[in-house]
C-alpha positions in Angstrom: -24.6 78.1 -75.4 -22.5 78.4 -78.5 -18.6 77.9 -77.2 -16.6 81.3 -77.8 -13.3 79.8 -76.1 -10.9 76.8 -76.8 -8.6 75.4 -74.5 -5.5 73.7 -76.4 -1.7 73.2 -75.6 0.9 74.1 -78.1 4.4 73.2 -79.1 6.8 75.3 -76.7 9.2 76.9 -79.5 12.2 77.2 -77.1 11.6 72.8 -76.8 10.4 73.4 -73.4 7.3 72.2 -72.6 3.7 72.3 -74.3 2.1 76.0 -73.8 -1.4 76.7 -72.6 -3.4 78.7 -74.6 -7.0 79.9 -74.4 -8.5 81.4 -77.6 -11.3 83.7 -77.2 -12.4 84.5 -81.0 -16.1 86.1 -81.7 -19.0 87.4 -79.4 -18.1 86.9 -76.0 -21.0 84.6 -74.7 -23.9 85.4 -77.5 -26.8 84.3 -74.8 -26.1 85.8 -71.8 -24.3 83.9 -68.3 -27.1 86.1 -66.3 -28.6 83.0 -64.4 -26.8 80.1 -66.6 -25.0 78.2 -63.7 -23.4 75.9 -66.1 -21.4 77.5 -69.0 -19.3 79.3 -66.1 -18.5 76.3 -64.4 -17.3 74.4 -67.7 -15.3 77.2 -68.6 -13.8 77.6 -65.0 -13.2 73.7 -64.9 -11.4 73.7 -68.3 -9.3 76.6 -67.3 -8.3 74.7 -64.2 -7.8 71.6 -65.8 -3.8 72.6 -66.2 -1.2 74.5 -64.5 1.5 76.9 -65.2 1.8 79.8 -67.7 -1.1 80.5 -69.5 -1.5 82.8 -73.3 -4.9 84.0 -74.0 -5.4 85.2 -77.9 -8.1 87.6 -77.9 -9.9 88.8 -81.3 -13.3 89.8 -80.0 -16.0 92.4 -80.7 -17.0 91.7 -76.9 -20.6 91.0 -75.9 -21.9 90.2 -72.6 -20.4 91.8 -69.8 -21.2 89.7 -67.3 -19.9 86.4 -68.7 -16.4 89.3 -69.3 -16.7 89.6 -65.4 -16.5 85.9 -64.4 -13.9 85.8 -67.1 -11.8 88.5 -66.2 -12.1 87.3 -62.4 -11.3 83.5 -63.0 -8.1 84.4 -65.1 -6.9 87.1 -61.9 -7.2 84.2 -59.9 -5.5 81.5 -61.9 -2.2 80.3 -60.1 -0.2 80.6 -63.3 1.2 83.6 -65.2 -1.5 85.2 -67.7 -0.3 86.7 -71.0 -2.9 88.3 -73.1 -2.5 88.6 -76.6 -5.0 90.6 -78.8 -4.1 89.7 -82.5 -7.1 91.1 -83.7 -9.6 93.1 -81.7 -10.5 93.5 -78.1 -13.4 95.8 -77.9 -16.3 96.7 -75.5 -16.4 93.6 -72.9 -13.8 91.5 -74.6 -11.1 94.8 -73.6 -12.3 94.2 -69.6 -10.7 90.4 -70.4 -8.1 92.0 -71.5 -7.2 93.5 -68.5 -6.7 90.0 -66.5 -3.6 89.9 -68.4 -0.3 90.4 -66.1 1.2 91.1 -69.3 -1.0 92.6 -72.1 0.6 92.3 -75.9 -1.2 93.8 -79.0 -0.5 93.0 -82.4 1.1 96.1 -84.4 -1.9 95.7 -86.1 -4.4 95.6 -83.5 -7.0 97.5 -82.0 -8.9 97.8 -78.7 -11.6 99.8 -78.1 -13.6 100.9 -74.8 -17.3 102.7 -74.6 -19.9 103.1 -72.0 -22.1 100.1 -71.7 -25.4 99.8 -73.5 -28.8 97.7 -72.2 -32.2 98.0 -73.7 -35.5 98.9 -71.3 -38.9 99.3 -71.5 -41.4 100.3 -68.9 -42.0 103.8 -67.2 -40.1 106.6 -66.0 -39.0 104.2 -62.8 -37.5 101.8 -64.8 -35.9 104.2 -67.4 -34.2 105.6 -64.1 -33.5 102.3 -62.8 -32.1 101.2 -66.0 -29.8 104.0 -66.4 -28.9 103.7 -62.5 -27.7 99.9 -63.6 -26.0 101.3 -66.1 -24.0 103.7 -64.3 -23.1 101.0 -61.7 -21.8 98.4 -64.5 -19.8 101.3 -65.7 -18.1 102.0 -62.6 -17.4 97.5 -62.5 -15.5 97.6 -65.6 -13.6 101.2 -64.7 -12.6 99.1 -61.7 -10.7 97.0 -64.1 -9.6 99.6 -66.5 -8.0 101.5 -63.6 -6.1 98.3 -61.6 -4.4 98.1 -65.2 -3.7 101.6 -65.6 -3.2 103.2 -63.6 -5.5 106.0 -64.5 -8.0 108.2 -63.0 -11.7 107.0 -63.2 -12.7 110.7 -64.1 -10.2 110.0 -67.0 -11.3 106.5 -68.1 -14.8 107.8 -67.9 -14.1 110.3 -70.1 -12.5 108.0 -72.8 -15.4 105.3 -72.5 -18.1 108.1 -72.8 -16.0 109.0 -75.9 -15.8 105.6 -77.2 -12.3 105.5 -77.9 -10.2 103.4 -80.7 -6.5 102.5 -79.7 -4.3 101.4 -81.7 -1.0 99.4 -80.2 1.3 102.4 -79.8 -1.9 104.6 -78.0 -2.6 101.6 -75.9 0.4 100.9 -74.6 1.1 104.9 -73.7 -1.7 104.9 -71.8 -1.0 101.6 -70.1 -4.1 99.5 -71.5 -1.3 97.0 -73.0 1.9 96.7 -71.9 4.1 95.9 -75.7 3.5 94.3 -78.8 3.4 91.0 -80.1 6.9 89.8 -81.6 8.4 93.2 -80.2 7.7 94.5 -83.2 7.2 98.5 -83.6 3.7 99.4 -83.3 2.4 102.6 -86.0 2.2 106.0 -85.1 -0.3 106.2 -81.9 -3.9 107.3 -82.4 -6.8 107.4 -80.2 -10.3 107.7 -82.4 -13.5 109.5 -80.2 -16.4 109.4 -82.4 -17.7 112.2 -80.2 -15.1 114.5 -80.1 -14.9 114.0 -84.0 -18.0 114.8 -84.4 -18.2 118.2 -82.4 -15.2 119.1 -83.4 -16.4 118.4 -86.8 -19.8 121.0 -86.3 -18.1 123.2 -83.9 -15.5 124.5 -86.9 -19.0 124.2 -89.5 -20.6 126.5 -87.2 -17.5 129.0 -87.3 -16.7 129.0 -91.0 -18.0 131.5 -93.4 -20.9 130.6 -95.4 -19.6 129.3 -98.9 -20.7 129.4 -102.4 -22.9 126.6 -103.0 -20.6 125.0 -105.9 -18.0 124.7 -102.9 -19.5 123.3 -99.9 -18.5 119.9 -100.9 -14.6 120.5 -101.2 -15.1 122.7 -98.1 -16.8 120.1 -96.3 -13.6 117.6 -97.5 -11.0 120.0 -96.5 -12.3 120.4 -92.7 -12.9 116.4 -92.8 -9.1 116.1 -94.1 -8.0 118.6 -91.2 -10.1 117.1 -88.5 -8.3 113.3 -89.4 -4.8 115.3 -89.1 -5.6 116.3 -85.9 -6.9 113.5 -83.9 
């Protein structure tokens, strides 16, 4: 199993003493931990291997969601006070590690991101239906997590994830997913990015519009992209 994760201390900059930090950078567990018995357990024995306050810098794409699970569950139960940083990215199953935080800081900068989750399957009808009954169960997992940080309505968060939805720091923090931003610093403007509601919203007003010369479809098609980014 390639290593995802680092355990290091740091220099405390108030001269107190050395900081714990845990730095999960890249695909969160590229082979899956479904049946590995021994990643987990050297992960969990690092992690226990100190005490106190812990930091954990996230910039991840996420990955496997089940390694995210033990993740996010061995961080909730760590005696010491978790502080999640994302400096980068926490997307997908890396944003469910996220949610261990009890304090959850994004980088002005940042971005987190949640969608439904994904699996591949072949066989016949039964297992497409099985497959997308898993599916729907693993969904309801990580909206278990999403909604303990929160706050929010599963009808709600199952919304945004069936939207796929981009937050920056400012959007993430209004709808509790972090909880400020690294440094204090003022986060931009807040935006929330659905790639499907873009995209009907982007047809729906093609569909309405009245048909154009040809020599102007492609400044038409511009000005209703322009309008659409205004608007999201």
């Amino acid at each position: 199993m390639k290593r995802f994760w680092e355990f290091r201390n740091q220099k405390s900059q108030d001269g107190g003493p050395d900081e714990r930090v845990l730095e999960l950078n890249g695909t969160i567990a590229e082979e899956s931990w479904f049946g590995d018995e021994v990643t987990p357990e050297i992960f969990k024995s690092e992690l226990l291997s100190g005490s106190g306050p812990i930091t954990v810098l996230i910039n991840s794409p996420g990955g496997d969601c089940i390694a995210a699970s033990q993740i996010y569950t061995m961080l909730k139960e760590y005696g010491g006070e978790v502080t999640v940083k994302v400096d980068g990215i926490a997307a997908s199953a890396a944003s469910v590690v996220a949610m261990a935080g009890d304090k959850v800081l994004m980088s002005p900068t940042a971005l987190m991101m949640i969608h439904n989750p994904s699996t591949i399957a072949e066989g016949d009808h039964r297992d497409m239906a099985k497959a997308i009954e898993v599916l729907a169960e693993v969904k309801e997992s990580i909206i278990n997590a999403y909604a303990l940080k929160t706050g929010l309505s599963r009808a709600v968060l199952s919304h945004l994830m069936d939207d796929e939805t981009w937050m920056n720091a400012k959007k993430a923090i209004q709808l509790r997913f972090a909880d400020g931003t690294i440094g204090d610093a003022p986060p931009a403007e807040a935006y929330a990015y659905s790639k499907a509601s873009c995209q009907a919203s982007l047809i729906n007003r093609l569909k309405d519009s009245e048909p154009a010369p040809a020599g102007r479809d492609v400044r038409r098609l511009y000005d209703e992209l322009e309008t659409l980014k205004r608007t999201i």
